[in-house]
C-alpha positions, 0 to 999 in steps of 0.5 A, a space after each residue: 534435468 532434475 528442474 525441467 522433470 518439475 516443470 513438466 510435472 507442474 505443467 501436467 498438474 496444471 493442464 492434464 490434457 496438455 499433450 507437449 508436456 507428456 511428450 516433454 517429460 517422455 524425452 526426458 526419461 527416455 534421455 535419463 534411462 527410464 524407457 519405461 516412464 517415457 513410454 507410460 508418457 507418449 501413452 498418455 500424449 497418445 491419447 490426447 491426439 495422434 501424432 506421427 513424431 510421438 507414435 516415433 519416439 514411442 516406437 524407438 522407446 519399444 525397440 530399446 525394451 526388445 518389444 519390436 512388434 510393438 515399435 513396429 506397429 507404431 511405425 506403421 501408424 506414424 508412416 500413414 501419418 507422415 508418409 515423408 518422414 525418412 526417419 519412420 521408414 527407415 526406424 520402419 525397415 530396421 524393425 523388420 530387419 531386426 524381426 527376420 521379416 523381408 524389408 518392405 517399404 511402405 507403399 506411399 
């Protein structure tokens, strides 16, 4: 994990603005425990250009840190971005559930 952590560094070293390669280096923390550099990442891809699929990642990263509003508010964006998603709006309704709100699906 250790080379493919310094190829997503080169790559970003290289290319600032290439946004797989923050999303790259996010899965890679998120998978290492580092939730808090995956997140500092999908930031960053963020900026570069919405996404539904990195507004996702970052939201199951947020829930992990107990930051349920922060998911959710990423969720919401991702499911007007990706309405057909099943994954987002069910990460959706596990927020509410999680934050004592009603279930709600997103109208679409």
């Amino acid at each position: 994990m250790a080379d493919a952590r310094a190829q997503y560094d080169q790559a970003i070293a290289h290319d600032p603005e290439l946004q797989a390669a923050w999303a790259g280096r996010a899965a890679l923390s998120h998978h290492s425990g580092d939730t808090a550099a995956a997140i500092a990442d999908l930031d960053r891809a963020l900026e570069l250009g919405d996404d539904a699929a990195l507004r996702y990642n970052r939201a199951v990263a947020c829930r992990t840190l107990g930051r349920l509003a922060d998911a959710l508010a990423d969720l919401d964006a991702a499911v007007s971005l990706d309405p057909a998603d099943p994954d987002i709006e069910q990460e959706r309704l596990r927020c509410h559930a999680e934050l004592g709100m009603p279930a709600r699906r997103q109208p679409g």
